[in-house]
N, C-alpha and C positions, 0 to 999 in steps of 0.2 A: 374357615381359616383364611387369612389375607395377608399377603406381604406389602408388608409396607418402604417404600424407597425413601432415601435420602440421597441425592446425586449431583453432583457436581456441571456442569456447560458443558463439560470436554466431550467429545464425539467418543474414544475407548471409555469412558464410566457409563457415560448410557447405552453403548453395545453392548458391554456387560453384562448390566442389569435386564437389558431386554432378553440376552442368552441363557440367564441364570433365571428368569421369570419364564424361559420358554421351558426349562430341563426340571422344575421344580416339582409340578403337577401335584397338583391337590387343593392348589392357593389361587384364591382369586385377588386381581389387584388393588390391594386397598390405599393409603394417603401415597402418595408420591409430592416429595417436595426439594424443590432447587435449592442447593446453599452453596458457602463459599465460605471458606475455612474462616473467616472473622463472624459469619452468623451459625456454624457446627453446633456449638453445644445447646445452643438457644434454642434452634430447631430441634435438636436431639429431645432437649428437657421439654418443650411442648409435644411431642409423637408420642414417648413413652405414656404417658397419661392414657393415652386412645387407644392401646394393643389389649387386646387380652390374652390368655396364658398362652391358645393356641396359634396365636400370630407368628410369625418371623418380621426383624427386621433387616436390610439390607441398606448397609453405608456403602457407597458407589463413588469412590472419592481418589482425583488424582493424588495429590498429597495434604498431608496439613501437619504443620509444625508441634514441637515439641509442647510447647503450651498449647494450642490448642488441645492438644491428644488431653492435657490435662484438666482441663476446665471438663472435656468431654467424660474424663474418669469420677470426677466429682458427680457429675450430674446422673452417672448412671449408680452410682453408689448410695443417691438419694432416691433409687426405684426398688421397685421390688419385682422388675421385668429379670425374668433370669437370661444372665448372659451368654447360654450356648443357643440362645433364640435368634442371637444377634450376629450378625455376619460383616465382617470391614472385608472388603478389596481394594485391593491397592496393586502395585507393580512392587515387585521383592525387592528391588534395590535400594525402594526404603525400607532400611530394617529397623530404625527407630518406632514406626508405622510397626511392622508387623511383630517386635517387641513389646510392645502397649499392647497390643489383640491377646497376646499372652497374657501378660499382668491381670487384666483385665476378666480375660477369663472369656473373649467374643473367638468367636471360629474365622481364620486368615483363608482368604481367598487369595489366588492368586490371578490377576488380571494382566493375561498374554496375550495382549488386541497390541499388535506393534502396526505399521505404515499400510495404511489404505493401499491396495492393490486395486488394478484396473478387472473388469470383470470378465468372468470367462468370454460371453461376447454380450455385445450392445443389444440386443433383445431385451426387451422388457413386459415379458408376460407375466401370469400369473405362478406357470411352472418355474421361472427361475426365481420368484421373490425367497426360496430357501437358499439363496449367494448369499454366502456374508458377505461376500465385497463390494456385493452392490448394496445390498441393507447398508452395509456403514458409509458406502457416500452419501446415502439418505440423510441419512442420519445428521450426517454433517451438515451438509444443505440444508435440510429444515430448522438446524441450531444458528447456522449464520445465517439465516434470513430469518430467525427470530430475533435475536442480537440486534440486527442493524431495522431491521422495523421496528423495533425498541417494547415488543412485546412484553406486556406488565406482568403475566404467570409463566414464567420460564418453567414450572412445577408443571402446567397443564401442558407445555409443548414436551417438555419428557414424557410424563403418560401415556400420550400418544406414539411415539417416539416407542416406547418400550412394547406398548401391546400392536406395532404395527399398522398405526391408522391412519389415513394421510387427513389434510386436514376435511373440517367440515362441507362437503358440498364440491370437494376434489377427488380424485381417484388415484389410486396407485399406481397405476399406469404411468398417469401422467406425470405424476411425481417422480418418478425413477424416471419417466426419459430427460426431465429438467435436470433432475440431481446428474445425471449421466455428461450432461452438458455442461453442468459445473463444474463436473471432475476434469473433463476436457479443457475446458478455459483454466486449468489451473489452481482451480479453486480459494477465487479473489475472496479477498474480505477488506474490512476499512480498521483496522487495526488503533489500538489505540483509546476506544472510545469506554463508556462508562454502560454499567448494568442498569435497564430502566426503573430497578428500586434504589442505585445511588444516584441519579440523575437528580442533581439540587436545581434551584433556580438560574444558581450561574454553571452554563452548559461551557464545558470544552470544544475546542475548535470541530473534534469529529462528533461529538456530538449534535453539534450544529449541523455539520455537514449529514448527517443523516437523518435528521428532523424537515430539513430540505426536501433531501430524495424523497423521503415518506411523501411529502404533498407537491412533488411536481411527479411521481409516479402513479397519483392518484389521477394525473390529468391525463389528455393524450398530444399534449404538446408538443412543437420538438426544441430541441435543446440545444445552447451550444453552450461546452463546459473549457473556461478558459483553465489553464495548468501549466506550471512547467515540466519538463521532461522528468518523471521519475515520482509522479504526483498522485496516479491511478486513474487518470482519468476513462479509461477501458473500464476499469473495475467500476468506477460511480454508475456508467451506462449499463453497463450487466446488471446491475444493485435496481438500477431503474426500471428497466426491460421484466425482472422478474418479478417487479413488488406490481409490476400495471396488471391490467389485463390481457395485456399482449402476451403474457407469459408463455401461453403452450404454442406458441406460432415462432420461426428462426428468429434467432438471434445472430445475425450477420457485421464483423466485423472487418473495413477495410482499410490501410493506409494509402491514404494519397499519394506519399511520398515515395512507395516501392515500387509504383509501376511506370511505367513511360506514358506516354500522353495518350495514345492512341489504347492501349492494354485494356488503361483504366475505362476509357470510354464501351470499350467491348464487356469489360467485366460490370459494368453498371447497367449498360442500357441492352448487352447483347450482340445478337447480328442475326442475320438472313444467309443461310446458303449462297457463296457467291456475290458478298459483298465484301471482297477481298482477298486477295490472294491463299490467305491461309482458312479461309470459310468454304472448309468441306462439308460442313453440315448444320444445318440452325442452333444455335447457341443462345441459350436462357440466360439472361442476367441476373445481375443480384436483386436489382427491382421486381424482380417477378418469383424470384426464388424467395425472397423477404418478404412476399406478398400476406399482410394481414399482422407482419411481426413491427421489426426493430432493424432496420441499418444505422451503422455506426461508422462515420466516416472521421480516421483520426487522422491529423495533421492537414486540414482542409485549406490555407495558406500556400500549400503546394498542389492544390490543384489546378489546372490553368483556365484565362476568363471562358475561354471557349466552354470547358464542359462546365464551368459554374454557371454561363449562361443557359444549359442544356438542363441543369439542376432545378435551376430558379426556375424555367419552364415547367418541373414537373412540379415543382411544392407548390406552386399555383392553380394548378391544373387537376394534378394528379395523374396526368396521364404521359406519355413518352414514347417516343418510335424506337425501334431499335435499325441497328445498320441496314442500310437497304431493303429498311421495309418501306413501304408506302402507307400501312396503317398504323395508327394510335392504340398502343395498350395503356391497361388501367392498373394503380398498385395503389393499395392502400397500407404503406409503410411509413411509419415514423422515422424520421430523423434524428438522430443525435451524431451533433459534428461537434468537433476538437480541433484544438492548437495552444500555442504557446503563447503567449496574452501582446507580446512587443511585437509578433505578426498576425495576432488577430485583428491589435491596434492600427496597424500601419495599412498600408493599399494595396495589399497582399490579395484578400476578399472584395468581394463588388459589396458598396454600401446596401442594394435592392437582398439580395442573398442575404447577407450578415444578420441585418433587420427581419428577414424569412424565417429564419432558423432561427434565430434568437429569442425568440417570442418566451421562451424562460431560459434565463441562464445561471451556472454554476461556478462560483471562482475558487477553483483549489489551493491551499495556500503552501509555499514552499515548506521543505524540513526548520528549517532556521526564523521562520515565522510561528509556525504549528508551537517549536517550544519557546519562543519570545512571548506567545498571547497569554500560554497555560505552560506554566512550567513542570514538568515531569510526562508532559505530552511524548517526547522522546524516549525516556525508559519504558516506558507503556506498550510504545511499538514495537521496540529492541526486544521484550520479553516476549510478545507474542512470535515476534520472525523467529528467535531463536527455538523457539517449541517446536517449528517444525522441521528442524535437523532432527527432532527425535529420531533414533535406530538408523540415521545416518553412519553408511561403511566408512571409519578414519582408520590413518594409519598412525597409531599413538605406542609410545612407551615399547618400541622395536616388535607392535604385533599390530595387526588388521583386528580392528573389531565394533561391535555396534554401539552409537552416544546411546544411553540410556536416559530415562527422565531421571536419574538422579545427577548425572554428568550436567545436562543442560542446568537444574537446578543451582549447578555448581557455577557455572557460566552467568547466571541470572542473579547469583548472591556478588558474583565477585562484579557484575554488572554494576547492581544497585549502590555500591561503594563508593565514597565520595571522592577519591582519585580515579578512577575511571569513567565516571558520570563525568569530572568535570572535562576530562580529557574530548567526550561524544558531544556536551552540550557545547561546548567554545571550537570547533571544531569546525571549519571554515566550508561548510556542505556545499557543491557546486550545484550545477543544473541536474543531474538527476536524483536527488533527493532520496527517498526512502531505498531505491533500487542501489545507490550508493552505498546508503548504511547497512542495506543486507547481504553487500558484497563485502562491508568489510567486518560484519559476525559472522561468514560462511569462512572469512581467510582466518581470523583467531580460532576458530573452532578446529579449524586445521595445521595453521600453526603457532598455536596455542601466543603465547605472550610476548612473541616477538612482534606481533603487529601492534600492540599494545604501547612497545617500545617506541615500536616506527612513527607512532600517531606523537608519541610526549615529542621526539625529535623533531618532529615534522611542526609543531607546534611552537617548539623554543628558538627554530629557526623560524619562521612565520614572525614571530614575534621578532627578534633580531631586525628581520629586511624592513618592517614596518617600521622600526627605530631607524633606520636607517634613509627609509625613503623620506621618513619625516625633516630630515637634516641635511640631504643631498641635492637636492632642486633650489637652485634658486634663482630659475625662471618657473613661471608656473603655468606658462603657457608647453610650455615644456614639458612640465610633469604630465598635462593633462593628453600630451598628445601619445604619451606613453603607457597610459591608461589603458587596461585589455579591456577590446571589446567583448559583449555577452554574445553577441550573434552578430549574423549581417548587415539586418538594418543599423546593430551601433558601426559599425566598419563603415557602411556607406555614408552615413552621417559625420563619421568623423573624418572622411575624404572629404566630403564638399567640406564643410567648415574648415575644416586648418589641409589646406591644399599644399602639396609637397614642399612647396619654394619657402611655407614660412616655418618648416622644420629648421632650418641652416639660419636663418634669422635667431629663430629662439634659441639656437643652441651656443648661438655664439653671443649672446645676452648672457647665457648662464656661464661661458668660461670666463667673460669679463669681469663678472660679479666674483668669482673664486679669486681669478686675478689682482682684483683690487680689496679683497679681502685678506691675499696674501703678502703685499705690499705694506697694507695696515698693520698688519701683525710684524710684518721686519721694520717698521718705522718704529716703534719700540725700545729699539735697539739702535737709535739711530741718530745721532747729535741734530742731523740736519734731514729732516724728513724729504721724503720724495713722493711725488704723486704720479698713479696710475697711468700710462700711454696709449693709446691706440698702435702707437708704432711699435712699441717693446710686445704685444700681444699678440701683433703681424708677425712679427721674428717669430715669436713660440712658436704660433702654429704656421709658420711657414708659408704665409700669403702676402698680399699687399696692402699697405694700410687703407687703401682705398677699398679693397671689400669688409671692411673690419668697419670705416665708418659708414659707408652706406647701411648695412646693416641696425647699426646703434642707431643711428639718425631716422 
């Protein structure tokens, strides 16, 4: 007797299934195969052929629509598999899902896997592999590093998945203490991208972007990933650290930017007992604690020349002293350094360093570029951030209680809609990008459609100012000096170039021009026309015509 699965990507369907495949006993695991609600029935209508009487089958599926349930009722109505063989799980909240299991005549599971929990402790032996909570981070982990390695049998990484295996030629050990480390990082992913059975010839921007990672993880390179704020550039570097072979050694991430000059030099290279005032006792660095893995150094622009210099020393070397020591240690860690692209470009970094690190590089591309290349890149990501509010505690409708995946579904339908898409895709995304958008489906999710509102308003005005900026300048040296900078180097840039003194210049170019624009329009009206002053323009604003024509002049 063999159970055979049909399951879904989602980390709850295949905990499930591996739950229900543990409590079953009597059945050995037979077909296991990946689907997603537009390939259900097809898959359904090829398994049925292969069960015999004494089989079970097991549908492991977060949701699947009203048609799909029916294309599925058809094709089981064309077997002669009896339907109490057959088992659907789902979460009760769909009850058009658990309606159909009735009609049908299959047996309703109920699937109450709600938010990964952290596990009882971080040990990872063999005695604790009975946590569910640590199983289902696995779980997850091995689903998102199948995903983003663009793994062609998602069917055979369930099987495994379900009977417990880690992969071939790895150990479970080691896999729970990765997966344990993923849970801690957050549990990054690249959101957005395609299954490697719809992956056509013309790839989406994450698609690319994770066709990359696959072959610069395959190398032991290092990296430097340009991005703007809000881009994932942490997440690419963990994506890459896990897919090499560095994986079971740290994965060490640091920003430049948080520590003072001196912190960061201790926290990299160390110190010696007594090489300073606060060295009461020898201090291991990240160089030596990262030894054999992966440091990640973000915002590397704010490091200063001094320890860049100290850096480049070691990428050349590989070796490095720490504070008041007098010998040379040895590390053999990879680098992956980060920044924002206008001060990776600029003289932030030493050109010897840039060129070190760079040796392969990664360019992220903003929220507002991602869906200019590929258009529905943006809902793609919106749907998956919003998944994981599932069993998120709100306070809705005058009571405390938990989003359900039918709630968020409801979020994802009213998402996909074409006043609300258009409202996210024209939608003026600043410098932190996706971090952005997911702060602002964490704020509608909370309070519900008033932020909805805020975005059309915020938009109709946007749109207004921009009618307006269009028709208001008429200096344009002017306009440009009122141009918001994106960061400092445009600040500093636009200091030297238009230096304070030719602000009152241009502006008093552009009142002349209103001036004599307003003159024209009462000439009109006027038997004997009159032309524009320099002195009538003195009076207005109250100066002398001699700073009026120096200026024009």
């Amino acid at each position: 007797m063999k159970l055979h699965v049909l399951v879904d990507s989602r980390e709850t369907s295949v905990s499930f299934a591996r739950r229900y495949f543990g409590v079953l006993g009597g059945y050995s695991l037979g077909i296991v195969e990946h689907v997603r609600g537009i390939s259900f029935a097809k898959r359904l209508e090829k398994l049925l052929p292969k069960c015999s009487a004494e089989d079970k089958i097991l549908l492991s599926v977060h949701y699947l629509s009203e048609d799909q349930l029916r294309d599925a009722a058809s094709v089981l109505h064309g077997h002669d598999v009896a339907p109490d063989k057959i088992c659907l799980a789902c979460y009760e909240c769909f009850e058009h899902m658990k309606q159909w299991s009735s009609d049908v005549g299959v047996e309703f599971l109920t699937n109450d896997m709600k938010r990964r929990q952290k596990p009882k402790n971080a040990l990872t032996t063999h005695k604790e592999k009975e946590d569910e909570s640590l199983h289902r981070i696995w779980v997850q982990y091995r689903l998102m590093l199948a995903i983003i390695s663009r793994v062609s049998k998602l069917g055979d990484v369930c099987r495994q998945l379900i009977e417990g295996l880690p992969v071939e030629g790895d150990s479970l050990d080691k896999e729970y203490a990765r997966a344990l480390r993923f849970f801690e990082q957050g549990e990054p992913d690249m959101a957005g991208g395609s299954y490697s059975c719809e992956v056509s010839s013309a790839l989406n921007p994450i698609d690319e972007l994770r066709e990359r990672i696959n072959k610069i993880a395959a190398t032991d390179f290092n990296i430097l990933i340009k991005g703007d704020s809000g881009t994932g550039k942490e997440t690419v570097a963990w994506s890459i650290h896990e897919l090499s072979t560095r994986r079971d050694m740290p994965f060490i991430a640091l920003n430049c930017a948080g520590l003072p000059d001196e912190l960061l030099e201790s926290e990299m290279f160390g110190y010696k007992k007594g090489s300073h005032n606060q060295a009461c006792s020898d201090y291991r660095g990240i160089l030596e604690v990262a030894d054999g893995g992966t440091l990640f150094l973000d915002e590397l622009p704010d490091m200063s020349p001094r320890i860049q210099a100290k850096l480049l020393r070691f990428m050349e070397s590989g070796e490095y002293r720490p504070l008041g020591s007098t010998e040379n240690r040895y590390s053999d860690t990879r680098i992956i350094a980060a920044g924002q692209p206008s001060r990776l470009d600029g003289n932030s970094v030493r050109a010897d360093l840039k060129s070190r690190i760079g040796q392969l590089d990664i360019d992220l591309l903003p929220l507002r570029e991602l869906e200019k290349r590929s258009p529905g890149t943006l809902c793609k990501i919106a749907f998956i951030l919003l998944e994981r509010y599932t069993w998120t505690t709100i306070f809705n409708k005058n009571q405390i209680r938990e989003l359900t995946p039918y709630d968020i579904k409801e979020f994802q339908d009213k998402l996909a809609s074409n006043l609300t898409l258009d409202l996210l895709v024209n939608r003026e995304w600043k410098e932190s990008n996706i971090r952005e958008l997911n702060n602002f489906l964490r704020k509608w999710i909370v309070f519900g459609d008033d932020e909805l509102n805020a975005l059309k308003a915020g938009r109709e005005g946007q749109e207004a100012s921009q009618q307006n900026s269009d028709t208001t300048f008429y200096d344009s040296e002017l306009k440009s000096f009122l141009k918001e900078p994106k960061d400092r180097n445009d600040l500093k840039q636009l200091v030297v170039k238009k230096p304070l003194q030719n602000l009152k210049k241009s502006y008093i170019r552009h009142l002349y021009a209103i001036y004599s624009a307003i003159i024209e329009h009462e000439n009109a009206t006027l038997d004997i026309p009159k032309k524009p002053t320099q002195k009538e323009l003195a009076k207005i604003m109250g100066v002398t015509e001699n700073t009026i024509s120096r200026h024009l002049n």
